[in-house]
C-alpha positions in Angstrom: 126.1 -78.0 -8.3 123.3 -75.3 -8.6 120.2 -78.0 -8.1 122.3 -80.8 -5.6 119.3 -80.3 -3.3 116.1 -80.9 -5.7 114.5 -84.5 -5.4 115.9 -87.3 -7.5 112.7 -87.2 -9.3 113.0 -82.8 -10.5 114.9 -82.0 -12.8 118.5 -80.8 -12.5 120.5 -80.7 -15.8 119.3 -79.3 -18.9 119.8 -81.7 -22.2 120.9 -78.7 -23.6 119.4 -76.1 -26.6 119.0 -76.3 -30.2 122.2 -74.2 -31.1 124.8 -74.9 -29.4 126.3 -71.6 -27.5 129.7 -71.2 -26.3 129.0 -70.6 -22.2 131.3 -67.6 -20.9 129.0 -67.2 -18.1 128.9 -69.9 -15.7 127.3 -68.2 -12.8 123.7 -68.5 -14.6 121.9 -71.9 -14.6 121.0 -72.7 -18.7 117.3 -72.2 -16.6 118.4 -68.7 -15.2 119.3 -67.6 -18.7 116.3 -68.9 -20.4 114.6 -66.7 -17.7 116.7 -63.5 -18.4 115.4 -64.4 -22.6 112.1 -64.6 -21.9 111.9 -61.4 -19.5 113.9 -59.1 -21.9 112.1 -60.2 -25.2 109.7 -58.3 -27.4 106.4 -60.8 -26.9 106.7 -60.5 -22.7 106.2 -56.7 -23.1 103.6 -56.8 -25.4 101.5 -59.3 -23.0 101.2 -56.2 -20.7 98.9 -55.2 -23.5 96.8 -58.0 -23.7 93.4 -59.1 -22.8 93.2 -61.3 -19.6 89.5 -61.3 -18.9 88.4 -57.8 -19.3 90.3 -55.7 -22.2 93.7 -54.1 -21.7 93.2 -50.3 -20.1 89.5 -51.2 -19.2 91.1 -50.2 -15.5 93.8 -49.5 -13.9 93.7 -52.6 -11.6 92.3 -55.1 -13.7 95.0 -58.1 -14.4 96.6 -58.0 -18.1 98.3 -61.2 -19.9 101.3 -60.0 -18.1 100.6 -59.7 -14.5 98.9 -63.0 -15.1 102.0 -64.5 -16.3 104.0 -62.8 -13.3 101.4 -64.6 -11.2 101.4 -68.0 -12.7 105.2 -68.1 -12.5 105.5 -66.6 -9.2 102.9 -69.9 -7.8 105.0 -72.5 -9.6 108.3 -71.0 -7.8 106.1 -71.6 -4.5 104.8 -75.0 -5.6 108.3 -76.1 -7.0 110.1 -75.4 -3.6 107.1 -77.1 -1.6 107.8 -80.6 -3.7 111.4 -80.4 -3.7 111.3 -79.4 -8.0 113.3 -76.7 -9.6 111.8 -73.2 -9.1 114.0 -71.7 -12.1 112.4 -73.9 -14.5 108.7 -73.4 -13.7 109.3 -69.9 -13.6 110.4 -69.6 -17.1 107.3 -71.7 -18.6 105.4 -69.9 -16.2 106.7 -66.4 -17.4 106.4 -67.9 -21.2 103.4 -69.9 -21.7 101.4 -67.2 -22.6 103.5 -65.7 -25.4 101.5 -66.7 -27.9 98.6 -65.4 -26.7 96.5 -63.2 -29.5 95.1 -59.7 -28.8 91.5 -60.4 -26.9 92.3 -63.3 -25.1 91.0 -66.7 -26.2 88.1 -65.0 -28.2 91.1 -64.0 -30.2 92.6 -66.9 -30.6 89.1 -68.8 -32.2 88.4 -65.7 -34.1 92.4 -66.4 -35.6 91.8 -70.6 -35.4 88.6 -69.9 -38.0 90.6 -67.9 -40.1 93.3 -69.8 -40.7 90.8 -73.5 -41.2 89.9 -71.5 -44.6 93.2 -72.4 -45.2 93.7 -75.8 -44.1 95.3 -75.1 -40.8 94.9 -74.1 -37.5 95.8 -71.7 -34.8 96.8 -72.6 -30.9 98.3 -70.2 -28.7 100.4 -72.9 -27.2 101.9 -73.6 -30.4 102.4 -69.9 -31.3 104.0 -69.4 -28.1 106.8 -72.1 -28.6 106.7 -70.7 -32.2 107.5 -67.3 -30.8 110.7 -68.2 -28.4 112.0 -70.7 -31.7 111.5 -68.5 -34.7 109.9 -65.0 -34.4 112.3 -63.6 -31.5 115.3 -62.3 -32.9 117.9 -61.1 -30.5 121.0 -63.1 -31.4 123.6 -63.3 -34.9 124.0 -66.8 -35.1 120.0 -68.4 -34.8 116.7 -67.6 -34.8 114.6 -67.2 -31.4 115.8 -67.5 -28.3 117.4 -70.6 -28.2 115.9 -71.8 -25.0 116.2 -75.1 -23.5 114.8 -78.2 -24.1 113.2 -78.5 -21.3 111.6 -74.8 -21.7 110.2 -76.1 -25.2 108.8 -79.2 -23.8 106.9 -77.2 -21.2 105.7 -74.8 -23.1 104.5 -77.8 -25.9 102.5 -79.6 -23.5 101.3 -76.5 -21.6 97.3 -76.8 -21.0 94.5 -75.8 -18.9 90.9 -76.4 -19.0 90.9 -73.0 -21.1 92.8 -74.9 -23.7 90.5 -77.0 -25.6 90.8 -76.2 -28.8 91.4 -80.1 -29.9 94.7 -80.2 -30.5 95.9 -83.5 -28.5 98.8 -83.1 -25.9 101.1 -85.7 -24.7 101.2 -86.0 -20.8 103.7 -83.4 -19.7 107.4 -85.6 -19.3 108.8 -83.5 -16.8 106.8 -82.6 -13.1 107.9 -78.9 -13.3 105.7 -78.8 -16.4 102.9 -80.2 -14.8 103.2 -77.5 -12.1 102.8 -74.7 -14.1 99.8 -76.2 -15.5 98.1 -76.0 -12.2 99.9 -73.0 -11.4 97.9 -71.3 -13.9 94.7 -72.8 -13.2 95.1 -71.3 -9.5 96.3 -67.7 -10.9 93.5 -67.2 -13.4 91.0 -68.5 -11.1 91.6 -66.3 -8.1 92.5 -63.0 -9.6 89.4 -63.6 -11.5 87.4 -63.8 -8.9 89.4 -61.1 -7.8 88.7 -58.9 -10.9 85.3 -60.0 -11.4 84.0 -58.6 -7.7 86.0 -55.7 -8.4 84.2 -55.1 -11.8 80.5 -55.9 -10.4 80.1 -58.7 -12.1 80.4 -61.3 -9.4 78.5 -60.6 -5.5 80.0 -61.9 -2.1 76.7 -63.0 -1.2 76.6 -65.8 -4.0 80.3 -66.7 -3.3 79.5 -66.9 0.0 77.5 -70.5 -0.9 80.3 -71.7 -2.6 82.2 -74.0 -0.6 86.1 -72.6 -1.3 85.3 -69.4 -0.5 82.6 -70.4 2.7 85.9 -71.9 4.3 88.2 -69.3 3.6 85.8 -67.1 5.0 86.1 -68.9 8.4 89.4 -69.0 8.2 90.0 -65.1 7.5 87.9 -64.7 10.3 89.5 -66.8 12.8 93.1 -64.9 11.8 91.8 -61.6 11.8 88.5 -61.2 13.1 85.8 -58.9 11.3 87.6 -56.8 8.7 85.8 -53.5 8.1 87.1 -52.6 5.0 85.5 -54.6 1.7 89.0 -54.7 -0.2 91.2 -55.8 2.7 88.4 -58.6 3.1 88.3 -59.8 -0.6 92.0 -59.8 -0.6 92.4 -62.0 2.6 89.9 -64.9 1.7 91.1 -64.7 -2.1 94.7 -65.3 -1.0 93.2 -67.8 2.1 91.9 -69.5 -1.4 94.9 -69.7 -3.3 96.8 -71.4 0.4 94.2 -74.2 0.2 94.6 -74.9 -3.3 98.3 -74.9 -2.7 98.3 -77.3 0.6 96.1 -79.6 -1.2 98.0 -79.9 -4.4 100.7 -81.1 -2.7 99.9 -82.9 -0.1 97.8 -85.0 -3.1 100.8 -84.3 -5.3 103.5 -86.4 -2.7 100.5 -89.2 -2.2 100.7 -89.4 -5.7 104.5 -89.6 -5.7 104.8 -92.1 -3.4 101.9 -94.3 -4.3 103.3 -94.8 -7.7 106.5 -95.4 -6.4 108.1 -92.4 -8.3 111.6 -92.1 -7.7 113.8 -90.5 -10.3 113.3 -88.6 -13.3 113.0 -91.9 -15.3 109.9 -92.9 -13.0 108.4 -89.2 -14.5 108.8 -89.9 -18.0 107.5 -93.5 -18.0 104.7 -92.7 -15.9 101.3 -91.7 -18.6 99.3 -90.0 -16.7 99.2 -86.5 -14.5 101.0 -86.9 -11.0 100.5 -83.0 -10.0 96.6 -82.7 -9.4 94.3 -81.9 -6.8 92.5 -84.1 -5.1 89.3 -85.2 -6.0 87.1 -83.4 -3.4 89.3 -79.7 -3.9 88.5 -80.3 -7.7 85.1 -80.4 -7.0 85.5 -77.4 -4.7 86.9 -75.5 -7.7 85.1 -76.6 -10.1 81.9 -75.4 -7.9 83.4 -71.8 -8.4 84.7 -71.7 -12.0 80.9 -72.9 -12.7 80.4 -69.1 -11.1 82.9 -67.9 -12.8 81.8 -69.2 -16.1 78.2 -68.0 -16.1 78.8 -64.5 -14.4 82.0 -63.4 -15.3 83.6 -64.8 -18.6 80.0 -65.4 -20.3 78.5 -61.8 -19.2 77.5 -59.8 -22.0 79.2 -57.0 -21.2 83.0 -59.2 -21.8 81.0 -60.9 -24.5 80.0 -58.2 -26.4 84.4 -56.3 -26.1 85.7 -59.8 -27.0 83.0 -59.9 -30.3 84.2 -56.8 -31.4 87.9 -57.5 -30.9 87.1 -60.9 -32.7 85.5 -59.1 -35.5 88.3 -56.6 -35.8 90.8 -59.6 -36.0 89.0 -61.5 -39.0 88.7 -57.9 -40.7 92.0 -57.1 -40.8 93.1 -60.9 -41.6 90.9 -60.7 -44.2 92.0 -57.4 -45.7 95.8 -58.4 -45.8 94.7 -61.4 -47.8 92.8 -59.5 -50.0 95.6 -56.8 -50.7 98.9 -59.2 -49.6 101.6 -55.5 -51.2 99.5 -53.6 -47.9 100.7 -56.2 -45.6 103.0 -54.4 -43.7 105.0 -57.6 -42.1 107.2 -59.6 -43.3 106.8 -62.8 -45.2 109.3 -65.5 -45.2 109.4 -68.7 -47.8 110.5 -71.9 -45.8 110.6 -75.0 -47.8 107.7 -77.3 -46.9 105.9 -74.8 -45.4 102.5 -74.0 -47.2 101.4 -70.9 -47.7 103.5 -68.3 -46.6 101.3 -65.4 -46.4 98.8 -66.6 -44.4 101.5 -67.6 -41.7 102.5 -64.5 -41.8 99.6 -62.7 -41.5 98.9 -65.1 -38.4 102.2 -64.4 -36.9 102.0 -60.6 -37.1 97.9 -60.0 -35.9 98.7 -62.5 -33.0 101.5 -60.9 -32.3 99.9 -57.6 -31.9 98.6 -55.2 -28.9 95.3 -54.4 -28.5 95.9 -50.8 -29.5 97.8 -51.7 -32.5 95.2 -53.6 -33.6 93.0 -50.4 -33.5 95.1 -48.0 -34.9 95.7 -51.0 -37.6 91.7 -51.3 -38.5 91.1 -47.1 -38.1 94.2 -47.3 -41.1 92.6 -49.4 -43.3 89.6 -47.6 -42.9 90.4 -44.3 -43.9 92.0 -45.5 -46.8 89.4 -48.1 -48.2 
């Protein structure tokens, strides 16, 4: 048995997938396979593409939707083997929970969400995501998407970070691995960040240095290493001495949490209402201390301000145009009983599904021509 040495409470079967395949490869985990999907689909590439914080090819260094992905689901391996949960799983909703992710990051995704109330509905980049890997994938003869796991599809449903607030309501995540890649992503995006945001100029070492996080991490960086000359080498130690703490602390709390509520299978999990993987109360004030920074020097500067209003003003042109002239829409539009208005699903589906740089050469088209 692949997972025989997980805790009782992780989880180590799969309930299965939509479709049912016949399984001529029984070396893989279902898990392993759903990673393999995810990593050789259409939507993963494009995310290298894709707005982060500042806009894709702004620099050569500067994190992309994918690398962040690649980040999130490389912490939730680390996390899942520190609490005895299966790495293969958060990997994959770590690797996939940004799929649905729009061109020009969350300013997209509003600038889509207004759009689409004109017609009664709504856009969430969770929901596109799991909409992505179920329907808009096509890779295999027999079904639509990528026929991934249940497990995957729960993750990826209930998948949400203080970035996702868009007021859609979420059930607590049924399954800890979920839960992990939740915080897994709140300890990617904030580090590299900070990472990219002193990089870009937009955040200084002397105001991080009064921030409490990075004050300790300091000390510690200093006590390994002593003075480090070089500026880069520095940032990189105390930002990866930052991500440690967050980690130790998550699951020591985690385990405490664990064993307070007397959590001892899978069914424990599922009953249970509320969040067991979280930091503890004084680390979430620590961190909350530095996305506060984050917040007002970095994400709200008017320099990202101004790129993401122009990307969002690109989006409802070009949304707007296709409705306007639906025989220009160049995608395709599919009639599913039930299903209300097909064209302006489709015209979600393709624009949130696009690069940043098709998006450009798709507004210089329509342009020219009109």
């Amino acid at each position: 048995m692949a997972y025989k040495n997980l805790k009782k409470y992780a989880i180590k079967k799969s309930l299965g997938r939509k479709f049912e395949e016949k399984d001529l490869d029984d070396m893989r985990t279902p898990f392993q396979k759903d990673q393999n999907r995810i990593l050789h689909s259409k939507a993963f590439r494009r995310l290298d593409a894709k707005t982060q914080v500042f806009t894709a090819g702004s620099g050569d260094h500067y994190r992309t939707r994918m690398t962040h992905s690649l980040e999130v689901a490389q912490i939730s391996r680390d996390l899942a083997r520190r609490l005895g949960l299966n790495e293969d799983l958060c990997e994959v909703i770590g690797l996939a929970h940004d799929l649905g992710h729009p061109p020009f990051g969350h300013g997209g995704e509003d600038a889509i969400d207004e759009m689409m109330k004109k017609y009664g509905m709504h856009f969430e980049h969770n929901e596109q995501s799991r909409r992505i890997v179920e329907e808009l994938e096509k890779a295999y003869p027999d079904f639509d998407g990528l026929n991934l796991t249940f497990e995957v599809l729960d993750g990826l449903m209930k998948h949400q970070t203080v970035f996702d607030q868009s007021g859609k309501v979420f059930e607590t995540a049924s399954h800890l691995e979920a839960q992990i890649v939740n915080i897994a992503d709140e300890i990617a995006y904030t580090n590299h960040d900070l990472d990219d945001g002193i990089r870009g100029g937009f955040l200084k070492i002397s105001e991080l240095k009064k921030k409490t996080l990075w004050k300790m991490a300091e000390v510690n960086v200093y006590k390994r290493y002593g003075k480090i000359k070089d500026k880069d080498i520095f940032i990189s130690r105390v930002i990866s001495n930052i991500i440690s703490m967050m980690v130790e602390d998550l699951c020591q709390n985690t385990e405490k949490n664990l064993k307070f509520e007397k959590i001892k299978n899978l069914d424990d999990v599922k009953r249970y209402k509320r969040m067991l993987v979280k930091f503890s109360d004084k680390m979430l004030a620590q961190i909350k201390q530095l996305r506060k920074y984050l917040f007002e020097n970095f994400y709200m500067n008017s320099k990202i301000s101004k790129e993401i209003e122009k990307g969002k003003k690109m989006i409802k042109k070009l949304f707007a145009f296709y409705v306007k002239n639906p025989k220009k829409f160049p995608g395709k539009i599919r009639t599913i009983r039930g299903e209300k208005n097909p064209l302006i699903i489709a015209i979600k589906d393709y624009i949130a599904g696009m690069t940043e740089s098709f998006l450009l050469t798709a507004i210089e088209n329509i342009s020219k021509k009109h």
